[in-house]
Biopython code that builds the backbone (N, CA, C, O; Angstrom):
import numpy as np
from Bio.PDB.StructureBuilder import StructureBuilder

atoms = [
    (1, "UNK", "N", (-13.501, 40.503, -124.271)),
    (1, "UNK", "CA", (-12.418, 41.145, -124.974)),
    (1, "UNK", "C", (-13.005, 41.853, -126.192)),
    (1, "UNK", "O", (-13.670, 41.366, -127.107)),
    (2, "UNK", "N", (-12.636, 43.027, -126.010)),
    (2, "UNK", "CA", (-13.135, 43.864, -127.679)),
    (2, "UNK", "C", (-12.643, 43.375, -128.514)),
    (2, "UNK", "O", (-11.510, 42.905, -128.403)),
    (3, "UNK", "N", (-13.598, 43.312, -130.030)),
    (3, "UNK", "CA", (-12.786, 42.667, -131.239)),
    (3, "UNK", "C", (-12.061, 43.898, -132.009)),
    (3, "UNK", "O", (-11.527, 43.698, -133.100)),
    (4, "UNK", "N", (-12.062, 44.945, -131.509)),
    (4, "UNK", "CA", (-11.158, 45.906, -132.253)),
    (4, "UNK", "C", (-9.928, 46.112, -131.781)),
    (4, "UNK", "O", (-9.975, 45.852, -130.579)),
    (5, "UNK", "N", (-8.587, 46.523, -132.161)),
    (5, "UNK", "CA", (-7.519, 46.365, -131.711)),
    (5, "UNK", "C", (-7.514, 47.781, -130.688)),
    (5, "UNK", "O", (-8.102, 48.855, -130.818)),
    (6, "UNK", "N", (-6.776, 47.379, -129.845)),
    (6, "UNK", "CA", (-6.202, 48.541, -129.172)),
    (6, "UNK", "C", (-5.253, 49.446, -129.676)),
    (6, "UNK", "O", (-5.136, 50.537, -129.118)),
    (7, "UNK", "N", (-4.372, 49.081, -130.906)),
    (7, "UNK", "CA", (-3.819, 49.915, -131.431)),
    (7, "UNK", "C", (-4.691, 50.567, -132.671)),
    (7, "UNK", "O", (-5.584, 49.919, -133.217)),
    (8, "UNK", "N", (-4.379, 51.786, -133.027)),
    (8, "UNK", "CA", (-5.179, 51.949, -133.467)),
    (8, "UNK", "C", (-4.437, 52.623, -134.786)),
    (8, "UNK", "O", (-4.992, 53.324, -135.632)),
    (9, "UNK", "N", (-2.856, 52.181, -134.743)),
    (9, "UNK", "CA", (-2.457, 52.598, -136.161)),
    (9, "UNK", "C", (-2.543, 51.750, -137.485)),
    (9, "UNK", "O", (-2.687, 50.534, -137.611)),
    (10, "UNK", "N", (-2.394, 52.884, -138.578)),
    (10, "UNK", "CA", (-3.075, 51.773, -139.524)),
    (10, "UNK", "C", (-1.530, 51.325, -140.001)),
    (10, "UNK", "O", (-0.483, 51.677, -139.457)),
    (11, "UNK", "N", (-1.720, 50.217, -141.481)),
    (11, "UNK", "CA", (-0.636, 49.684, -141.633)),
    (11, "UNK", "C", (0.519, 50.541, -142.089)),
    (11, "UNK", "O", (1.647, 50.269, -141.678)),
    (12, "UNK", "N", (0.306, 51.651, -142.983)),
    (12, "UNK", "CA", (1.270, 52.581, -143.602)),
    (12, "UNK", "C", (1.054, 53.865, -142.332)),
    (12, "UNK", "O", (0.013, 54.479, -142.100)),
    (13, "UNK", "N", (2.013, 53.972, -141.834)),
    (13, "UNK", "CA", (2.075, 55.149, -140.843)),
    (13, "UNK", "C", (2.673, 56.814, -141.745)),
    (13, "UNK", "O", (3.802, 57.255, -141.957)),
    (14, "UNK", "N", (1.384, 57.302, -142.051)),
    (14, "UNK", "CA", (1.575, 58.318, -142.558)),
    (14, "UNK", "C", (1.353, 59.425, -141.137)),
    (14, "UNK", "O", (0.990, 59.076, -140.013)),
    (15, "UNK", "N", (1.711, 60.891, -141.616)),
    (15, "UNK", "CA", (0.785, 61.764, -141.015)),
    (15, "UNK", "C", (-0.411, 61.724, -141.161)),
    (15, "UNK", "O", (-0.814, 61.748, -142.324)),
    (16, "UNK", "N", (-1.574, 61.636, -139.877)),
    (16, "UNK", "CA", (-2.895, 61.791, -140.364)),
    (16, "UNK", "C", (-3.143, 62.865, -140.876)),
    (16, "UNK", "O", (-4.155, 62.606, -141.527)),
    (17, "UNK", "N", (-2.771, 64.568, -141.136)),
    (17, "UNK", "CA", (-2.908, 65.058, -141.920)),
    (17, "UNK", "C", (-3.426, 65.531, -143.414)),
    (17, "UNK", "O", (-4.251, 66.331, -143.853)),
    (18, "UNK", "N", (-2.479, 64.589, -143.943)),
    (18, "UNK", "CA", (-2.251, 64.723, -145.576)),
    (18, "UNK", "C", (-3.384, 63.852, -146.155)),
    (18, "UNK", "O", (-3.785, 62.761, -145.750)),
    (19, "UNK", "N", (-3.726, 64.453, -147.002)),
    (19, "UNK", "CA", (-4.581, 63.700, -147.983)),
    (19, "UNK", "C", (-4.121, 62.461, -148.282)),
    (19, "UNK", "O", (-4.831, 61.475, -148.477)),
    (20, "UNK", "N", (-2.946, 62.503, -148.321)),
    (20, "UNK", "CA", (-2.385, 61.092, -149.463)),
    (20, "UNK", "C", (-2.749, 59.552, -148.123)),
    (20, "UNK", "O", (-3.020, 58.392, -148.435)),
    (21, "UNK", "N", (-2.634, 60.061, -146.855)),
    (21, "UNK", "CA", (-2.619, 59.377, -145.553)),
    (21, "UNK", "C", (-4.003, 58.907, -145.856)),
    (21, "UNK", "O", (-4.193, 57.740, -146.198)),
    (22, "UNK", "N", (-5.197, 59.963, -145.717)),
    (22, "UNK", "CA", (-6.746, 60.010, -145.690)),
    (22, "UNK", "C", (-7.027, 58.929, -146.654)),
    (22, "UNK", "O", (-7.696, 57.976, -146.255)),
    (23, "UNK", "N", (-6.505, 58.962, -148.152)),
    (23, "UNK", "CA", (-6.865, 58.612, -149.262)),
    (23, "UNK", "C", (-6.556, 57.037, -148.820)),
    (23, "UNK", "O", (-7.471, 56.239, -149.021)),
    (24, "UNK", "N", (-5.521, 56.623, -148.326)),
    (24, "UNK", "CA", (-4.633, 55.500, -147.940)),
    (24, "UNK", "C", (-5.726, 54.323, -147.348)),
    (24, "UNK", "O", (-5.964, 53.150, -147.638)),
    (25, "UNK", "N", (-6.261, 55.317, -146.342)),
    (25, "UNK", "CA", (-7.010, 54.818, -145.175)),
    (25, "UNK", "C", (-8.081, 54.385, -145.861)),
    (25, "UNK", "O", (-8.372, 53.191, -145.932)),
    (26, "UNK", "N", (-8.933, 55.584, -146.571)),
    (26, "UNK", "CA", (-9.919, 54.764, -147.102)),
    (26, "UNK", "C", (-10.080, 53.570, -148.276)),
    (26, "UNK", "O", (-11.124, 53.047, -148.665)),
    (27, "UNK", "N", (-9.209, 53.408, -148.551)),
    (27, "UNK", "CA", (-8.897, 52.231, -149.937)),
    (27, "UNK", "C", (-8.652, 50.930, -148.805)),
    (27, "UNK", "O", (-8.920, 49.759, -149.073)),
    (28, "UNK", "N", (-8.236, 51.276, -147.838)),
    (28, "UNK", "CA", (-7.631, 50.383, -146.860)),
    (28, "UNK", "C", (-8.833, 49.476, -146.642)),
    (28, "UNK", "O", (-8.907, 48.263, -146.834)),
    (29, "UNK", "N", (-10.335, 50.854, -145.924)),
    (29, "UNK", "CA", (-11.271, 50.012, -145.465)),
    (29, "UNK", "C", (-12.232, 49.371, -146.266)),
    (29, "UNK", "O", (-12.801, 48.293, -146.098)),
    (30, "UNK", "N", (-12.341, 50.377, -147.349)),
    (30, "UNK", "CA", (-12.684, 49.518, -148.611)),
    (30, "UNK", "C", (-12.267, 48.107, -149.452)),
    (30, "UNK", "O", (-13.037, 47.307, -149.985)),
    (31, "UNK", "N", (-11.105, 48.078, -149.404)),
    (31, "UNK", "CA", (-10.428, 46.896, -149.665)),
    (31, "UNK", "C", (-10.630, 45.672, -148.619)),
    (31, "UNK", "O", (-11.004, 44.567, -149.011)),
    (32, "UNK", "N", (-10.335, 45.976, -147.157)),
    (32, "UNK", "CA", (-10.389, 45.602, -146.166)),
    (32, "UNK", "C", (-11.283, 45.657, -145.342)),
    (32, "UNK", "O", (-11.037, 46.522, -144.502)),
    (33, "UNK", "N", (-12.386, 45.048, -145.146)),
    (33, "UNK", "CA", (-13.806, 45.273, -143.944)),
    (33, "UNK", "C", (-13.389, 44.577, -143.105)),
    (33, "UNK", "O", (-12.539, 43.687, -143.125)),
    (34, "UNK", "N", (-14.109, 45.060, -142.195)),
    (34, "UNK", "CA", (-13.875, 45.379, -140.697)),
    (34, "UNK", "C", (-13.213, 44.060, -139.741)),
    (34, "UNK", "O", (-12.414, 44.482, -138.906)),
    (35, "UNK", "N", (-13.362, 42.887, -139.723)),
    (35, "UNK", "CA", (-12.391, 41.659, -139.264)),
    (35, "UNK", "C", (-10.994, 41.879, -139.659)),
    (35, "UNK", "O", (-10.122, 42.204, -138.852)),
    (36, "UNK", "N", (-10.759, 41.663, -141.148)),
    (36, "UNK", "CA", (-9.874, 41.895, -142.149)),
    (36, "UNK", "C", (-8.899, 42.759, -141.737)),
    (36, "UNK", "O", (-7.761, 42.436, -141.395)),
    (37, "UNK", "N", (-9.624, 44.508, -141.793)),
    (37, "UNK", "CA", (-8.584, 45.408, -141.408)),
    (37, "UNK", "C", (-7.729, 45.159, -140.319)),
    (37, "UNK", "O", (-6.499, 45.120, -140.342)),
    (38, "UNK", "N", (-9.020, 44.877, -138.689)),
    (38, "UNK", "CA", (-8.239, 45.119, -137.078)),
    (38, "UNK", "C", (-7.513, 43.963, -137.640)),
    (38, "UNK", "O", (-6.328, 44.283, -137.726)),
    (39, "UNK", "N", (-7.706, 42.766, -138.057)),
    (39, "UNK", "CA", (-6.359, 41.493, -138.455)),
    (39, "UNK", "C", (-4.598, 42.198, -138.467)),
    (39, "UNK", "O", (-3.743, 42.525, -137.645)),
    (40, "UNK", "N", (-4.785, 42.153, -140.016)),
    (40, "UNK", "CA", (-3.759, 43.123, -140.311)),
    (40, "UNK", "C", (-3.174, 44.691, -139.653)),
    (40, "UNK", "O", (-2.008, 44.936, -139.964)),
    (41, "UNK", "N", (-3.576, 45.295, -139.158)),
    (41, "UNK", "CA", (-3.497, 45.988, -137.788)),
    (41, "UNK", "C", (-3.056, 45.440, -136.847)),
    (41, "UNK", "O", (-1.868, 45.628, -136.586)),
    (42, "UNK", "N", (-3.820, 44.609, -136.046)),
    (42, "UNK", "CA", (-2.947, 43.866, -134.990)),
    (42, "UNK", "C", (-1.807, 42.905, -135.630)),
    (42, "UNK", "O", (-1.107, 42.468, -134.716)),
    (43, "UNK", "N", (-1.541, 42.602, -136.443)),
    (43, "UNK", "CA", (-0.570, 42.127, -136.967)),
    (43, "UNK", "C", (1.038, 43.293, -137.264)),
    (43, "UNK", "O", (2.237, 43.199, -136.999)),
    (44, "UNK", "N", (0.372, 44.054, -137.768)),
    (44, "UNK", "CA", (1.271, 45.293, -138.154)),
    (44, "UNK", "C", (2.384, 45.339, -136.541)),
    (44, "UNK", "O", (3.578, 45.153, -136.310)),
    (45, "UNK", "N", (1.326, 45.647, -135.837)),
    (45, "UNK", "CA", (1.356, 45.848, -134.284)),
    (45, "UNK", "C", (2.229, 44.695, -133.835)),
    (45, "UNK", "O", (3.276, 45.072, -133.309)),
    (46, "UNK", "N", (2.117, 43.818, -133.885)),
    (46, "UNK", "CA", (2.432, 43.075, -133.576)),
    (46, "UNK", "C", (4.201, 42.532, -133.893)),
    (46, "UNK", "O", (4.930, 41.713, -133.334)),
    (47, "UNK", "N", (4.350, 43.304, -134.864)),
    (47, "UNK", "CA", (5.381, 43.059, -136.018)),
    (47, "UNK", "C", (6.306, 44.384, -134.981)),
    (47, "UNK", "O", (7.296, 44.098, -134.307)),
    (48, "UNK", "N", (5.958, 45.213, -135.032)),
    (48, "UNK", "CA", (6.364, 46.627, -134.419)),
    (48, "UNK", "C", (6.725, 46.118, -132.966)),
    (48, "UNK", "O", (7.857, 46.448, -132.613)),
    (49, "UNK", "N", (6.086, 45.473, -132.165)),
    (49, "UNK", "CA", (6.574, 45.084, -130.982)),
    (49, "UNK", "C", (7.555, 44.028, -130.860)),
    (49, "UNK", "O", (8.366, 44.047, -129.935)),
    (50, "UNK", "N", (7.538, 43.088, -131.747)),
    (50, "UNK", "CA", (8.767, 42.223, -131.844)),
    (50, "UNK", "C", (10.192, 42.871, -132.538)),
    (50, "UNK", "O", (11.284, 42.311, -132.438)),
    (51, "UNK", "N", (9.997, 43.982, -133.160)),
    (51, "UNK", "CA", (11.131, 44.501, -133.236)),
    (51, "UNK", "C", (11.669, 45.348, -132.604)),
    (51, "UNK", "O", (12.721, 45.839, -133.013)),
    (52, "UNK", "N", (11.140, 45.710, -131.541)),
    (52, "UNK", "CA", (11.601, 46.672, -130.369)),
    (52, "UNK", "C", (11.824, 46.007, -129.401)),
    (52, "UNK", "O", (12.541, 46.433, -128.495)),
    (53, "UNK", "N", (11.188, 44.662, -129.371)),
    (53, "UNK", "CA", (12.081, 43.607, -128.436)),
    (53, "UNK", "C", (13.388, 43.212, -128.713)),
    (53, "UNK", "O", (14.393, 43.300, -128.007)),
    (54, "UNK", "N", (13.222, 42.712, -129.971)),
    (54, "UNK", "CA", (14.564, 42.215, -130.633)),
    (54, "UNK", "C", (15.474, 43.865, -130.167)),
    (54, "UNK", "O", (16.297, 43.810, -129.254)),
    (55, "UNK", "N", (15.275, 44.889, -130.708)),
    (55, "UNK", "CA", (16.411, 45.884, -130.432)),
    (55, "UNK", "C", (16.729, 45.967, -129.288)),
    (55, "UNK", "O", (17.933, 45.973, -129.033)),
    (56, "UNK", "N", (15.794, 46.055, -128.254)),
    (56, "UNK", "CA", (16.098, 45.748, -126.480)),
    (56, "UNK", "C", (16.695, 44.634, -126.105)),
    (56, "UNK", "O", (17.236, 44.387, -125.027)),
    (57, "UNK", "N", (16.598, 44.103, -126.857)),
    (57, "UNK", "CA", (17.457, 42.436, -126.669)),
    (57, "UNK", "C", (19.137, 42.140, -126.610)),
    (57, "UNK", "O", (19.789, 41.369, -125.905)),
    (58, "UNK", "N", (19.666, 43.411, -128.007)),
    (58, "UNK", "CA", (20.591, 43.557, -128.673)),
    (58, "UNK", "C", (21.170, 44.307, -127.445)),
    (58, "UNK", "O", (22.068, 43.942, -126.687)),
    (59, "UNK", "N", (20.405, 45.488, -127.435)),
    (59, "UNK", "CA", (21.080, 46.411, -126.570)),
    (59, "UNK", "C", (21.641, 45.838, -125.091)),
    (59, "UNK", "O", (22.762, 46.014, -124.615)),
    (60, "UNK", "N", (20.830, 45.306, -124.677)),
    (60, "UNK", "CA", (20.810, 44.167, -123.129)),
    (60, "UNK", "C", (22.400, 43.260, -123.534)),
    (60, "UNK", "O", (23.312, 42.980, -122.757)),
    (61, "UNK", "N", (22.304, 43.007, -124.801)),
    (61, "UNK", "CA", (22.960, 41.801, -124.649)),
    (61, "UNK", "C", (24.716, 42.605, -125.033)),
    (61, "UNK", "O", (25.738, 42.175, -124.498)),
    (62, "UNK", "N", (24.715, 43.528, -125.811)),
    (62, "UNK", "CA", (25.524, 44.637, -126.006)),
    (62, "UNK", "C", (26.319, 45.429, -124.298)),
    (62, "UNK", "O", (27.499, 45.772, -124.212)),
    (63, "UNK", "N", (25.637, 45.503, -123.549)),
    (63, "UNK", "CA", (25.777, 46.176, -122.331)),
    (63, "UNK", "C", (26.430, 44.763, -121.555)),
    (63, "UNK", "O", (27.589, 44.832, -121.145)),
    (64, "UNK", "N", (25.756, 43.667, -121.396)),
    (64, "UNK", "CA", (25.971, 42.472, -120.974)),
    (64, "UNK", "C", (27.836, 42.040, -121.352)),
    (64, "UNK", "O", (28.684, 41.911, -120.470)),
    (65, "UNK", "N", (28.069, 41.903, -122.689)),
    (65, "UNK", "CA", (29.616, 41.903, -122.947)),
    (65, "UNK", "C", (30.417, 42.692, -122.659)),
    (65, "UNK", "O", (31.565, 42.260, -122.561)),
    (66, "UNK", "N", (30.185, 44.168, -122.400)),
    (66, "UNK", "CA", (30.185, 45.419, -122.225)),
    (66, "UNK", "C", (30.905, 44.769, -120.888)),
    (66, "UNK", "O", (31.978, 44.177, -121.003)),
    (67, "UNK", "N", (30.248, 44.917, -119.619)),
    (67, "UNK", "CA", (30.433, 44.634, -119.100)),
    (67, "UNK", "C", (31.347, 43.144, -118.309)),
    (67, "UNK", "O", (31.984, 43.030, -117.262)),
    (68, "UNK", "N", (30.998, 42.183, -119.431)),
    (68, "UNK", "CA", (32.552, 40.615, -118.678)),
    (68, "UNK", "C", (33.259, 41.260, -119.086)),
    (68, "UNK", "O", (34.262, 41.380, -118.382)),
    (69, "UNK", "N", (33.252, 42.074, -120.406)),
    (69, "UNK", "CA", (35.014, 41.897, -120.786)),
    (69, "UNK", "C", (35.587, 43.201, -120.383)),
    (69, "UNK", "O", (36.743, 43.558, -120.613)),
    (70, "UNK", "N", (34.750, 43.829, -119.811)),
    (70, "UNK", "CA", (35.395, 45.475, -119.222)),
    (70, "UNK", "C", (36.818, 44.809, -118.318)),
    (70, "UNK", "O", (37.031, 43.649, -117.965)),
    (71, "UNK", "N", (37.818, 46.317, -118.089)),
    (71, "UNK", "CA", (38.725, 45.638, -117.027)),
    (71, "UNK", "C", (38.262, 45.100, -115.792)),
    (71, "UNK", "O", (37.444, 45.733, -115.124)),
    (72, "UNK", "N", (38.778, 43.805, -115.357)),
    (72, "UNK", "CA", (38.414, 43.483, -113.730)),
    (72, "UNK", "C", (39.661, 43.869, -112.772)),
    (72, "UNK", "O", (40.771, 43.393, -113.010)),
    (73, "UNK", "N", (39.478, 44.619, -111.840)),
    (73, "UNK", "CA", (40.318, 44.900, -110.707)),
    (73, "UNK", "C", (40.988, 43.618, -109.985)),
    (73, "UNK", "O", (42.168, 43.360, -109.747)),
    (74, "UNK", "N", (39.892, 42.972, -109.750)),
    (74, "UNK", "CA", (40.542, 41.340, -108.801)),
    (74, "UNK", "C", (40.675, 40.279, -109.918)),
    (74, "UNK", "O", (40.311, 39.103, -109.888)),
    (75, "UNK", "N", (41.217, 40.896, -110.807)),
    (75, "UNK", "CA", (42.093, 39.973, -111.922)),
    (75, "UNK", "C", (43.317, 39.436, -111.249)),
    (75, "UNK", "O", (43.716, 40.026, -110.245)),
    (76, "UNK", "N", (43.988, 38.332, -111.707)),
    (76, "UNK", "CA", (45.169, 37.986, -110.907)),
    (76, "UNK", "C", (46.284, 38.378, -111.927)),
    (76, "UNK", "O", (46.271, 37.975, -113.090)),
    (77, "UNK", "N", (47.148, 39.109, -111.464)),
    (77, "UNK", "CA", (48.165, 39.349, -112.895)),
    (77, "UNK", "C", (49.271, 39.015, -112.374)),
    (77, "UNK", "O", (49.441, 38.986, -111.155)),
    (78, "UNK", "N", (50.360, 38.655, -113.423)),
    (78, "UNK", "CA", (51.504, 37.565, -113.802)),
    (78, "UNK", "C", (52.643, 38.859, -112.923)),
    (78, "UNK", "O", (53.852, 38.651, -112.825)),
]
sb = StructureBuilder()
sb.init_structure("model")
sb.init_model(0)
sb.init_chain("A")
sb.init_seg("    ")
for serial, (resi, resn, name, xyz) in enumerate(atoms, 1):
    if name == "N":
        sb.init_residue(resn, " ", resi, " ")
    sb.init_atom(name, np.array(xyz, "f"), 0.0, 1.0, " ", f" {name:<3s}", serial, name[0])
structure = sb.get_structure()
């Protein structure tokens, strides 16, 4: 298993573009060497995927009520 993450965004998702992004990055790796950084990275990552579960979760479970309490046809009525 590679020790570098497969994701490869850093923790503040800037445009890579801009200086202020560039500047970001390098204080990052400076601050942060190389275990340290992919850590927090895969963590970031990690954080990002549990909340797109949780929202898929909501939504599932949203559609799910959606659906018992819609009208039923072979309801028995009075």
């Amino acid at each position: 298993m590679p020790s570098e993450s497969v994701h490869a965004r850093p923790y503040i998702q800037l445009p890579t573009h801009t200086p202020v992004a560039g500047a970001l990055r390098a204080v990052e790796s400076f601050l942060l060497r190389g275990g340290q950084q992919t850590a927090r990275r895969n963590a970031w990552a990690s954080v990002v995927a549990d909340r797109q579960r949780a929202k898929d979760r909501r939504e599932a479970e949203h559609e799910m009520a959606a659906l018992m309490t819609g009208p039923r046809e072979d309801a028995v009525r009075d």
